[in-house]
C-alpha positions in Angstrom: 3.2 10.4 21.8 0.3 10.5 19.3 0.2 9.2 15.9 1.9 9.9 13.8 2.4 12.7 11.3 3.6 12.9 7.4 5.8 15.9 6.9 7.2 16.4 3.3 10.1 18.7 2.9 12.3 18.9 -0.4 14.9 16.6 -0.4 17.6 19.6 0.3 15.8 20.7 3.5 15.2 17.1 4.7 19.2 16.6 4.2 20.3 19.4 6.3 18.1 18.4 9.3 19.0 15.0 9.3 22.7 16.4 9.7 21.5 18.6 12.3 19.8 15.8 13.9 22.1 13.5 13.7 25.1 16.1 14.8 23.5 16.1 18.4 23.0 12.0 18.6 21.4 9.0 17.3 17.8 9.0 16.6 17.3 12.7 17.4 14.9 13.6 13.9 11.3 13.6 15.8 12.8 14.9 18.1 14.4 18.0 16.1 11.3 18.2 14.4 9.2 18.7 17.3 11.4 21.4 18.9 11.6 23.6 15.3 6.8 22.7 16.2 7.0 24.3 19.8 9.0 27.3 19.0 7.4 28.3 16.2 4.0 27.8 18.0 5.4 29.8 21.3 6.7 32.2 19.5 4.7 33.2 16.3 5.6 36.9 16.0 5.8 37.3 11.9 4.7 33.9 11.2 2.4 35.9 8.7 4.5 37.8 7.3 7.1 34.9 7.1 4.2 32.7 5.1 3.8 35.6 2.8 7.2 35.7 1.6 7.7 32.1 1.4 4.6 31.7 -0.9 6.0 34.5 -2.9 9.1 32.9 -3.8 7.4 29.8 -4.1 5.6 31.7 -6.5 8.6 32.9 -8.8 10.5 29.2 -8.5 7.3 27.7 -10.1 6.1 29.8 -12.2 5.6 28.9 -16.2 6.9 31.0 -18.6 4.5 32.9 -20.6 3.3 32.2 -24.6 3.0 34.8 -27.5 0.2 34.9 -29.1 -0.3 37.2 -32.6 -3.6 38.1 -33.1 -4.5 40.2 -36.4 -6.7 43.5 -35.9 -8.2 46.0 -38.3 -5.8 49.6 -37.7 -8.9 51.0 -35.7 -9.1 48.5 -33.1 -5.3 48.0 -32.7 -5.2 51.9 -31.9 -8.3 51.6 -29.3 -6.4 48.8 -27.9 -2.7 50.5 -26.9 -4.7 53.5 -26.0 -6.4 51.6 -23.4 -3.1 50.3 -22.3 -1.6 53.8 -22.3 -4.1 55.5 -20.7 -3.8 52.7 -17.8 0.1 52.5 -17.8 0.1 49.0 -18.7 1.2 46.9 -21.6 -1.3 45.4 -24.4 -0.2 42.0 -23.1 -1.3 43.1 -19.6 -4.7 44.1 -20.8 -5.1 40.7 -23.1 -4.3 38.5 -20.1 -7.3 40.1 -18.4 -9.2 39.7 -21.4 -8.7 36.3 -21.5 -9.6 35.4 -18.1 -13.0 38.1 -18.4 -13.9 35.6 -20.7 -12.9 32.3 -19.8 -14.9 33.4 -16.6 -17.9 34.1 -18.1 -18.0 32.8 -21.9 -21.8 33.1 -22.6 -23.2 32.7 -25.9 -19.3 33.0 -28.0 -20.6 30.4 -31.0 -21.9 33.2 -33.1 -19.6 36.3 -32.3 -16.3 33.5 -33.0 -17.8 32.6 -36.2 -18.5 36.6 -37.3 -15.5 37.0 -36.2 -13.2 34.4 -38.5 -14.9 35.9 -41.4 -14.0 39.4 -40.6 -11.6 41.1 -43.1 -9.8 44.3 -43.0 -6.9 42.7 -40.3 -4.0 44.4 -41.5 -2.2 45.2 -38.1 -0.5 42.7 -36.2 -0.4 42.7 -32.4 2.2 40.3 -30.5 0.8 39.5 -26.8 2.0 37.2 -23.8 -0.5 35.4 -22.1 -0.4 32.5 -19.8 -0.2 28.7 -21.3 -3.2 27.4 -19.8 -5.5 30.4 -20.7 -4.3 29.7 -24.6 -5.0 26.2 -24.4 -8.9 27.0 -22.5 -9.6 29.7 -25.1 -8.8 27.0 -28.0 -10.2 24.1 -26.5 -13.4 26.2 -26.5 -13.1 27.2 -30.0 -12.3 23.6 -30.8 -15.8 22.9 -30.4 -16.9 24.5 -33.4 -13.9 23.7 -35.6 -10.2 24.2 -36.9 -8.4 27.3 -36.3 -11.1 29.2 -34.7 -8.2 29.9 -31.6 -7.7 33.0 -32.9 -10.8 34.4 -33.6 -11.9 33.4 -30.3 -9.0 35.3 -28.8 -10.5 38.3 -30.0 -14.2 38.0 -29.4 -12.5 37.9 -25.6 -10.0 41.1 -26.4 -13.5 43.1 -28.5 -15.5 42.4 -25.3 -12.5 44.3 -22.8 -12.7 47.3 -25.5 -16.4 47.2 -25.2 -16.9 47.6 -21.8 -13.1 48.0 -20.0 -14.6 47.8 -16.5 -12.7 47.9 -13.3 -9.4 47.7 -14.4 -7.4 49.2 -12.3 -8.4 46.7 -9.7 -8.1 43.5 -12.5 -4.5 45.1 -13.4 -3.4 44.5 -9.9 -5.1 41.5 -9.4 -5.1 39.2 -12.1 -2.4 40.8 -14.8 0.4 39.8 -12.7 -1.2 35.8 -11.9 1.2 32.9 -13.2 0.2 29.5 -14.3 2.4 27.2 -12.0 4.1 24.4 -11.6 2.7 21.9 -8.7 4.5 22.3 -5.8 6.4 19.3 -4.5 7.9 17.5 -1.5 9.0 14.2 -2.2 11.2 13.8 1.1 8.6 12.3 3.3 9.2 11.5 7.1 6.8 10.4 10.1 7.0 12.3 13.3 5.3 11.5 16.3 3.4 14.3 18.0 1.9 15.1 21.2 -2.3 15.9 21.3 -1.3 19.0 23.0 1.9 20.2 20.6 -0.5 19.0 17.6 -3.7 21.6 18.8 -1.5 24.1 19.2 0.0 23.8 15.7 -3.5 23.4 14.2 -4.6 26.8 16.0 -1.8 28.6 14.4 -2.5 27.0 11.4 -5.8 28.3 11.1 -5.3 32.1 12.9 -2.6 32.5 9.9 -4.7 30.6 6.9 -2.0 28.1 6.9 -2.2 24.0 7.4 0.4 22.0 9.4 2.5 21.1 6.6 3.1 24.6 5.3 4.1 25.4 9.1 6.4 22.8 9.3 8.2 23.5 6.4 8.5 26.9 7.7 9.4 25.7 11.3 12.0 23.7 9.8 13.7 26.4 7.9 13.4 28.4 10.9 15.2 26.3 12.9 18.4 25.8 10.5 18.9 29.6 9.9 18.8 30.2 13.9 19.6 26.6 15.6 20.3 28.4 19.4 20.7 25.9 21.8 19.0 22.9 19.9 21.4 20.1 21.4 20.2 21.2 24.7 16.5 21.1 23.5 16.5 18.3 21.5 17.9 16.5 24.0 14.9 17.8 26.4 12.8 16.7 23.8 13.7 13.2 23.7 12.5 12.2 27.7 9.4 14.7 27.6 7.3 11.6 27.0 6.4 9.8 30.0 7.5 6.3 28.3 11.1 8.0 28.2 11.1 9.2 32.1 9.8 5.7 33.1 13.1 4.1 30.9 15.5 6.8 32.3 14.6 6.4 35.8 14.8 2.6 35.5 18.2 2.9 33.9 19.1 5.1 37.2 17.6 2.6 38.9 19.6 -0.5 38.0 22.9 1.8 37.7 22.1 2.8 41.8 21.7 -0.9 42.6 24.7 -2.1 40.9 26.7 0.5 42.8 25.6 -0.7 45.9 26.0 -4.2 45.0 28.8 -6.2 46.9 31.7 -7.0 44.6 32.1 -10.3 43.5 
C-alpha cells in the first residue's frame, strides 16, 4: 500500500461506515473505503450527474439567508426600476442583486457620483430589496472610505448604473440573481486510508475528466456505497489480502496450520 490518504466525511457519514465496516469484521475501514474507490472508478456512469446534484444540495444546506435593504428613490426612478423588472419577469430584488455585483465588479471612479448622490433630494418612494450579506457589507465598506452613512447612497450609484445601461440581463438573471453567499463547507470526521499507486491514478483521472478532486469523490463513493452495499462483506473481505504483505501473512498462516497437521502428536 501507498501512503496514506486524509478523507474527511461529516461525522454522520463517517458513523454509518464505521458500522458497516465494523459489521463485516475487525479492522475492515480502509478496507471499506477502498472498495466504495474501485467501484466508483470502474464504474463511473453518472458520476457527473451525481456531482451536480450533490453540490446543489450542498448549495441549499449552506446557504445564508438574504438581508433587506431600503433604499429611497425619487417616484421616477422607482417606476423605471419595476418596469425593468417587469418587462424581464423578475423581481426588483433580483435586478438589485445584479446591480450590486455590476458594481462591486467594476467600481471605477464612485467617490464623486456617492457624494452627488447623498445630497440628492426628491426621495420620496421607498423600495424594500433582498440582497446577499456579503455584497451589503462590500458596498459599505467601500463607502466607508469616504465617511458615515454613505452605504446607502452608494447602493444606488450601483442600482442608477443598471438603469443606465441594463445590459445582458437575461444572461446575469440566470447567472448571478440566483448566487448565495455560503456557509464553508465542512468535514471534521477525518480518517487515513491507505491506497494503492494504481487505485490512487485511477481516482485522480476521474477526478479530473469530471472537474472533481479526490475528496469530493470519496465522499460521493462513500454515500454510494451505503445506499447500495451489494456484496461488500464478500469484497471487503477481498480487499483486505489484495496487498502482497497480506498474501505473504495468509499463506504463512496456511503454512504453519499444514505443518501442525502433519506433526506427530505428542
Amino acid at each position: 500500500m501507498g501512503d496514506p490518504i486524509a478523507l474527511r466525511f461529516d461525522p454522520e457519514t463517517k458513523h454509518r461506515l464505521e458500522q458497516m465496516a465494523e459489521g463485516i469484521g475487525p479492522r475492515r475501514f480502509g478496507a471499506l473505503i477502498r472498495v466504495a474507490c474501485r467501484r466508483l472508478v470502474t464504474q463511473p456512469k453518472a458520476v457527473g450527474n451525481r456531482l451536480a446534484e450533490a453540490r446543489r444540495l450542498s448549495h441549499v444546506r449552506r446557504a445564508i439567508p438574504l438581508v433587506m435593504l431600503t433604499l429611497k428613490l425619487e417616484p421616477d426612478t422607482a417606476q423605471k426600476f419595476t418596469a425593468l423588472a417587469a418587462e424581464h419577469d423578475t423581481t426588483i430584488s433580483a435586478l438589485m442583486r445584479i446591480a450590486l455585483h455590476r458594481f462591486l465588479e467594476t467600481p471605477g471612479r464612485y467617490k464623486h457620483p456617492m457624494l452627488r448622490e447623498a445630497e440628492r433630494t426628491g426621495l420620496s418612494e421607498k423600495v424594500e430589496v433582498m440582497v446577499n450579506p456579503s455584497s451589503r457589507h462590500q458596498v459599505w465598506r467601500l463607502a466607508g472610505r469616504h465617511g458615515d452613512k454613505l452605504g446607502t447612497a452608494l447602493a444606488r450609484v450601483a442600482l442608477r448604473r443598471l438603469l443606465d445601461e441594463p445590459g445582458d440581463l437575461t444572461r446575469d438573471l440566470e447567472a448571478i440573481a440566483p448566487v448565495r453567499d455560503l456557509r464553508p463547507e465542512t468535514y471534521p470526521a477525518r480518517v487515513n486510508v491507505h491506497f494503492d499507486e494504481p487505485l490512487r491514478h485511477r481516482l485522480d483521472a476521474l477526478a479530473a475528466r469530471v472537474g472533481s478532486d479526490r475528496a469530493e469523490l470519496m465522499r460521493l463513493a462513500a454515500q454510494r456505497v451505503l445506499e447500495a452495499p451489494g456484496m461488500i462483506e464478500h469484497a471487503v473481505n477481498r480487499e483486505i489480502f489484495r496487498s502482497e504483505k497480506n498474501k505473504a501473512h495468509l499463506l504463512a498462516r496456511h503454512a504453519r496450520r499444514q505443518a501442525r497437521r502433519r506433526a506427530p502428536p505428542g
